[in-house]
C-alpha positions as CSV (number, residue, x, y, z in Angstrom):
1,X,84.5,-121.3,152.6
2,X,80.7,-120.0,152.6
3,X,78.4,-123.1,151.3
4,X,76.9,-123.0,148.0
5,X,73.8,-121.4,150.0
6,X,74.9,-118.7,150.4
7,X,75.9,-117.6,146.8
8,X,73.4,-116.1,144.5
9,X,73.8,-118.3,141.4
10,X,70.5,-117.4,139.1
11,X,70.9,-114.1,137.0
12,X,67.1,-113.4,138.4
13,X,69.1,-113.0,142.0
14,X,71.5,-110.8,140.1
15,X,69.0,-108.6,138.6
16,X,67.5,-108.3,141.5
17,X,69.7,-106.8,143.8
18,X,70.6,-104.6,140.9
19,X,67.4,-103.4,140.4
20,X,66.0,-103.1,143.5
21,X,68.7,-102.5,146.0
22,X,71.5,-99.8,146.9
23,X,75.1,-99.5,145.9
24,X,77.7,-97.7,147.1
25,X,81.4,-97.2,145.1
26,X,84.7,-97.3,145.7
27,X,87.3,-97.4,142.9
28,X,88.1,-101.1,142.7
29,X,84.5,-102.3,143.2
30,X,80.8,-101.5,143.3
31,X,79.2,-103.1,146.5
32,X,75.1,-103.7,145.5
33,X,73.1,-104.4,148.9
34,X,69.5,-105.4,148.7
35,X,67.3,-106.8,152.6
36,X,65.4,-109.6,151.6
37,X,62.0,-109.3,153.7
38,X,60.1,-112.6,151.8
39,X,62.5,-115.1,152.8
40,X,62.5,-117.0,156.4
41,X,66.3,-117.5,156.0
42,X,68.5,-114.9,157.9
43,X,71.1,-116.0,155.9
44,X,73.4,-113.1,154.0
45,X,74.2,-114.3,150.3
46,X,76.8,-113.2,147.9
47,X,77.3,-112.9,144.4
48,X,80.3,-112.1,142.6
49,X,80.8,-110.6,139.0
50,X,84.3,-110.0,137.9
51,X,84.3,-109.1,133.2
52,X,86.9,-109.6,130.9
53,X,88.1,-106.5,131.9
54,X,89.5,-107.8,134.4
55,X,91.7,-110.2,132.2
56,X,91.8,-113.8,131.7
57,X,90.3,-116.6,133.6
58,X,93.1,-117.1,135.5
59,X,93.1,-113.4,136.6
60,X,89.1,-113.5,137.0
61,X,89.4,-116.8,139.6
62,X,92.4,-114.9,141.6
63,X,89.7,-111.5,141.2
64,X,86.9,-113.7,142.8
65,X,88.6,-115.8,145.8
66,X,90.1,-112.3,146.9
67,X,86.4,-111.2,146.8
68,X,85.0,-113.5,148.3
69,X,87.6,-114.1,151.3
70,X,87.6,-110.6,151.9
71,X,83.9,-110.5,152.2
72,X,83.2,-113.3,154.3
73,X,86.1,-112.2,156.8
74,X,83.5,-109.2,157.2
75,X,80.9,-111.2,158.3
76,X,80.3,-110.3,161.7
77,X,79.3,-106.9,160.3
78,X,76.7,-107.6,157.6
79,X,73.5,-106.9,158.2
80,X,71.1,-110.5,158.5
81,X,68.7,-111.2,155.5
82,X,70.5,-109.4,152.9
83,X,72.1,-110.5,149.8
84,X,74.9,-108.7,148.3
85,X,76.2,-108.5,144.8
86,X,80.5,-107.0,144.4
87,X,81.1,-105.8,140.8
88,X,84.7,-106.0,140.1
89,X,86.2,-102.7,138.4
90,X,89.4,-103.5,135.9
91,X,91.5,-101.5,138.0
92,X,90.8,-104.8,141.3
93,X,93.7,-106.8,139.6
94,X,96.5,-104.4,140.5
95,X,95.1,-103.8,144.3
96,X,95.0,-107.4,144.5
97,X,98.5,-107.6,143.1
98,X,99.8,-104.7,145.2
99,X,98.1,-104.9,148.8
100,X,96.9,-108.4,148.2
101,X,93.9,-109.5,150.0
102,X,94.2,-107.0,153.1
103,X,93.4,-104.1,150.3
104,X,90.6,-106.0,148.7
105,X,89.0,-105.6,152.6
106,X,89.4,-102.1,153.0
107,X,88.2,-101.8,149.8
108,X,84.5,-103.9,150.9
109,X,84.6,-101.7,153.9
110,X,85.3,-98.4,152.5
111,X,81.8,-99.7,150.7
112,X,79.9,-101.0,153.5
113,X,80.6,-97.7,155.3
114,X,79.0,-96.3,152.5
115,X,81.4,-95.2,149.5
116,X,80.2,-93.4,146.8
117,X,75.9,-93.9,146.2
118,X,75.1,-94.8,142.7
């Protein structure tokens, strides 16, 4: 599990990487990618934001593990120094369902190859 360190946790972070840096599509997520060049730290960073869309709390917590496990198996191919935000889409609860967490990481790297620019 990726220490707290490496989550972005202030809604500044968030806004950031929205504002500032790319994002690319797929239909079960929107992957936002933004380089930090002020920071020392190489470190990548993640946040996750999964609505009520998405359905309950329960259903939300299930939405963000997935996420998150899928991302961080990824690791190895994530460019150093950048922070990362994953939007869920409503439609992320049946992947997960149906393809489990294998079709939440072809999902991330359909979007890391590039996806859809928004």
């Amino acid at each position: 599990m990726a220490s707290k360190r490496r989550r972005l946790s202030r809604s500044g972070e968030f806004d950031r990487v929205y504002r500032d840096g790319s994002s690319h599509a797929t239909r079960y997520l929107v992957l936002y990618t933004f380089p930090r060049r002020d920071e020392e730290r190489e470190d990548v960073r993640l946040g996750v934001s999964v609505s009520r869309k998405v359905g309950g709390s329960v259903e939300r917590n299930k939405v963000k593990r997935a996420l998150r496990e899928s991302f961080w198996s990824l690791s190895d191919r994530l460019p150093d120094g950048h922070d990362f935000v994953i939007v869920a889409r409503s439609e992320i609860g049946d992947l997960i369902e149906r393809d489990g967490t294998p079709g939440v990481t072809k999902s991330l790297e359909e979007a890391l190859a590039g996806g859809r620019s928004t």
